[in-house]
Structure formats: structure tokens, C-alpha cells
C-alpha positions as a Markdown table, in Angstrom:
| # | Residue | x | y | z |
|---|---|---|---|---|
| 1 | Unk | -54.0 | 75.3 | -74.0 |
| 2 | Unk | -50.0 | 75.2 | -73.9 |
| 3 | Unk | -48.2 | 74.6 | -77.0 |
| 4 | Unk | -45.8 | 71.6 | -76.8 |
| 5 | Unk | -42.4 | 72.1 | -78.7 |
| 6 | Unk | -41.3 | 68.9 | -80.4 |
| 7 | Unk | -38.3 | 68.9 | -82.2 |
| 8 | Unk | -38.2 | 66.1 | -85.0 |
| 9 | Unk | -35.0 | 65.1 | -87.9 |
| 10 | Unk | -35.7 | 64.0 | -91.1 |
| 11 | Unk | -32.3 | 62.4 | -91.2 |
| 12 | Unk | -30.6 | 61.7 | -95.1 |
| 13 | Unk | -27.9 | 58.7 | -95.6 |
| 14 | Unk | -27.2 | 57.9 | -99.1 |
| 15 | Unk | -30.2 | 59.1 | -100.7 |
| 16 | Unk | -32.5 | 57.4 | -98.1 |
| 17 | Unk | -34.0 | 58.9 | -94.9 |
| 18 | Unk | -34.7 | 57.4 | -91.8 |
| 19 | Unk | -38.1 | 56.4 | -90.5 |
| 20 | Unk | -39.1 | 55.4 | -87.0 |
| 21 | Unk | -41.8 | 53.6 | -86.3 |
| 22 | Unk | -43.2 | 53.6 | -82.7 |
| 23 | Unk | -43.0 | 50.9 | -80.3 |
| 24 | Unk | -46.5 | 49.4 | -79.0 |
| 25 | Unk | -45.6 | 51.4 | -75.7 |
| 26 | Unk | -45.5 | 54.6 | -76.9 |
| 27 | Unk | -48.4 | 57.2 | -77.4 |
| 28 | Unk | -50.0 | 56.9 | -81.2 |
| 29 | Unk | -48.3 | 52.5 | -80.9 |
| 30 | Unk | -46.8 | 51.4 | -84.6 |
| 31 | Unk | -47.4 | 54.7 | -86.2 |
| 32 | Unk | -44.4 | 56.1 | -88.3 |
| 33 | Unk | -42.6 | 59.0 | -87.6 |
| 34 | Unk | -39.4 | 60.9 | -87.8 |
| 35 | Unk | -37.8 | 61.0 | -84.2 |
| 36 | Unk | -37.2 | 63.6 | -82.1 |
| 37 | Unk | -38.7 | 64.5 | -78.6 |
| 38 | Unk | -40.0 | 67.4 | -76.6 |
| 39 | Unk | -38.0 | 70.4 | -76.0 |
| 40 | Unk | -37.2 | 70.9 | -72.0 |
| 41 | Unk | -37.1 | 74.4 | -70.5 |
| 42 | Unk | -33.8 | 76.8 | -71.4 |
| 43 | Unk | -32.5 | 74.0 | -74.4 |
| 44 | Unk | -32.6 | 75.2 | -77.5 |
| 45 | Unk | -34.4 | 73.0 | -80.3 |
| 46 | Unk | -31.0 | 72.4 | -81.7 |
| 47 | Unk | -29.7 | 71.0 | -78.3 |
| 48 | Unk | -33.1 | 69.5 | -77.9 |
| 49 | Unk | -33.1 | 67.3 | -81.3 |
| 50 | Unk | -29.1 | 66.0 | -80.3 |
| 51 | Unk | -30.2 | 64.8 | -77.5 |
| 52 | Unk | -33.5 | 63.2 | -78.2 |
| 53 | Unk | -31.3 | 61.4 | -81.5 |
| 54 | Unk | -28.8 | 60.3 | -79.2 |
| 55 | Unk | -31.5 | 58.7 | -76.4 |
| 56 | Unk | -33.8 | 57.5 | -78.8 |
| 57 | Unk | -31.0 | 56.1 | -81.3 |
| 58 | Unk | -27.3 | 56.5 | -79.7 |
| 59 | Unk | -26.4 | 58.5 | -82.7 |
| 60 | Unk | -25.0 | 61.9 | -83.1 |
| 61 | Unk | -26.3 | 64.6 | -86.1 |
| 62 | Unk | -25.3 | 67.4 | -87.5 |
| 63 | Unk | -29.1 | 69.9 | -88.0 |
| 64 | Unk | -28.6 | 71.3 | -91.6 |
| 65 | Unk | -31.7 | 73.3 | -92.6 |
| 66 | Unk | -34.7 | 73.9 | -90.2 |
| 67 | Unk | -38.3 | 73.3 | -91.9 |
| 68 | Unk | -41.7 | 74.3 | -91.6 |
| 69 | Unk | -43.1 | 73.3 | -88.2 |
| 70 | Unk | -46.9 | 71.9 | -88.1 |
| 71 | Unk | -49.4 | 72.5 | -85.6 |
| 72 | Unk | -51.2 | 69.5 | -84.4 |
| 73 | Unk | -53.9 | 68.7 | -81.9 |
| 74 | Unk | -54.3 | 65.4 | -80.4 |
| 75 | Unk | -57.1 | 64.8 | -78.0 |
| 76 | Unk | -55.9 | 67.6 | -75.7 |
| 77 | Unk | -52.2 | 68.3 | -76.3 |
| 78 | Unk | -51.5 | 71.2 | -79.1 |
| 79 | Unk | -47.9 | 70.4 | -80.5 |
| 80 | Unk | -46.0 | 72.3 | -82.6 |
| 81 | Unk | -43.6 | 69.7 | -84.5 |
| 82 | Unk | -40.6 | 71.4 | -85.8 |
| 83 | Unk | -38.8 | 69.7 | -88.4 |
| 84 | Unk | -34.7 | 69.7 | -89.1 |
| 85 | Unk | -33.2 | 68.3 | -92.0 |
| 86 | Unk | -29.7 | 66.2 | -90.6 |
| 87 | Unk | -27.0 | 64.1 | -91.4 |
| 88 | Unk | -25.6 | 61.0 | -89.9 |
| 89 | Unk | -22.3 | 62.0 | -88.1 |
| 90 | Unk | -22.1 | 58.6 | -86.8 |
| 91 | Unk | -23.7 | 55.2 | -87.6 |
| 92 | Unk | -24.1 | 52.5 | -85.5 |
| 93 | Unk | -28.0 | 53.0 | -84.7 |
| 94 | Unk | -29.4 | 51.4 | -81.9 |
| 95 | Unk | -32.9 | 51.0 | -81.6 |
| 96 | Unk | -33.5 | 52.4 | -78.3 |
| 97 | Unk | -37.2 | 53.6 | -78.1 |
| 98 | Unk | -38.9 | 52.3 | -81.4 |
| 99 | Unk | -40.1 | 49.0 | -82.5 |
| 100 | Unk | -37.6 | 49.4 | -85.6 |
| 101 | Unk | -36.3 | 51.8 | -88.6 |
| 102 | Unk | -36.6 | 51.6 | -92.4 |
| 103 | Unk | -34.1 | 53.6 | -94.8 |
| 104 | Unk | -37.0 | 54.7 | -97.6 |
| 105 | Unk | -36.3 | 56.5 | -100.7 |
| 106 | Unk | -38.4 | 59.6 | -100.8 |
| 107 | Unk | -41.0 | 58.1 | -103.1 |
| 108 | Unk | -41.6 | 55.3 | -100.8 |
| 109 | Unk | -42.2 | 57.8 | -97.9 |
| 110 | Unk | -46.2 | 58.1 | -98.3 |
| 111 | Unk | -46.6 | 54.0 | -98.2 |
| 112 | Unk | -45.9 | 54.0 | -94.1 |
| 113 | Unk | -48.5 | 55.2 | -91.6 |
| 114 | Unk | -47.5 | 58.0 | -90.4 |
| 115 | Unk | -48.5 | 59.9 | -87.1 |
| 116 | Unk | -51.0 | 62.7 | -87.4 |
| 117 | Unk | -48.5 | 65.4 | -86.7 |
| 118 | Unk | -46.1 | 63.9 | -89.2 |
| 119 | Unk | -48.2 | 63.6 | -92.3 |
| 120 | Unk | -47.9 | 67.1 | -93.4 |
| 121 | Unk | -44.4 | 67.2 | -92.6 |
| 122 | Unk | -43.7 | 64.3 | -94.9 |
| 123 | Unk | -45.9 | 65.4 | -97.7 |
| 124 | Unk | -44.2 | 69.0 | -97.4 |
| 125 | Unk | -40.6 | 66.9 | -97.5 |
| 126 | Unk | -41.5 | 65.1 | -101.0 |
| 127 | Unk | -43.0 | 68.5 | -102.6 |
| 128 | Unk | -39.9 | 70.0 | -101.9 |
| 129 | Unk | -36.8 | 67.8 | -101.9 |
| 130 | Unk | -37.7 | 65.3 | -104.9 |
């Protein structure tokens, strides 16, 4: 079984971070999760993760410190979700993919639900950062 790269931000604006939720189109429909999207052949995850931002919500980032990635299998695709902690570099978010975004504090982040892949992203993310 492949491995599917997928590239996610855990993006910080004034003490808050940004949380997607999925549209009822997507894969996994309403489940939270920090956005991103699948790396393509030759792009690095850095490239990858810029992009994906910009498609999914017409913002740019700036990637400040790479996290832990988690492995996750759903059904039959094994993904590797690789985390990058960013900042805003613009702001005028449009909601391009997901059915909408909330700004939490960190000690709200545990009350959404979260995608599979996510959850042990997010609990690592308030362990560490609080």
C-alpha cells in the first residue's frame, strides 16, 4: 500500500488558530481539520502546503516550524499527514473548499470533530504549544 503525503498548517493569528471544517462534498463531510492537500510529484511539501492554502483559502503563509507527521489509515488509503506550523502573510480568507472556519483558542481545539488523521495532530499541538 502507497503512502499518501499530505501536507497540513496549523495556522496562528493573534493567539488563535484556524480550523476548517469540511464541506458535505468532501471525503470524511463536516469533520474538522487543518487544511492542506496532497503533495503532487517533484513539489516539495513546502511548495505543496502554499499552494493547497492558496486553492483552498486564497491566502498566502509563511511555514515556520515543521511537526510531527501521523500515519493514518482510512479504509484503504495510508496517509502520512505532515503538519507545519504558519502564519498569516495575508488575510482576506475565502472559503473556497470548506463549509466554513473558526478562529479557536488552543483550549477550545479538542471541542470540534476532528478527522481521524487530525486528532493526534491536534492533541500533540496542545501538549506542546499551551
Amino acid at each position: 500500500m502507497n503512502t499518501l503525503k499530505v501536507t497540513c498548517a496549523i495556522i496562528e493569528n493573534n493567539g488563535k488558530i484556524l480550523c476548517a471544517q469540511r464541506s458535505e462534498k468532501m471525503h470524511l463531510p463536516l469533520k474538522w481539520e487543518f487544511p492542506g492537500g496532497k503533495v503532487e510529484d517533484d513539489e516539495s511539501l513546502e511548495a505543496c502546503l502554499k499552494r493547497e492554502i492558496k486553492e483552498e483559502l486564497g491566502v498566502e503563509i509563511e511555514l515556520i516550524e515543521r511537526l510531527p507527521s501521523n500515519f493514518h489509515i482510512y479504509s484503504n488509503i495510508k496517509l502520512e499527514l505532515i503538519p507545519f506550523s504558519c502564519s498569516l502573510q495575508t488575510f482576506e480568507i475565502d472559503l473556497l473548499e470548506h463549509a466554513q472556519i473558526h478562529w479557536l483558542s488552543i483550549h477550545k481545539l479538542q471541542d470540534l470533530d476532528w478527522a481521524e488523521a487530525d486528532v493526534p495532530i491536534v492533541n500533540h499541538y496542545i501538549q506542546n504549544y499551551k
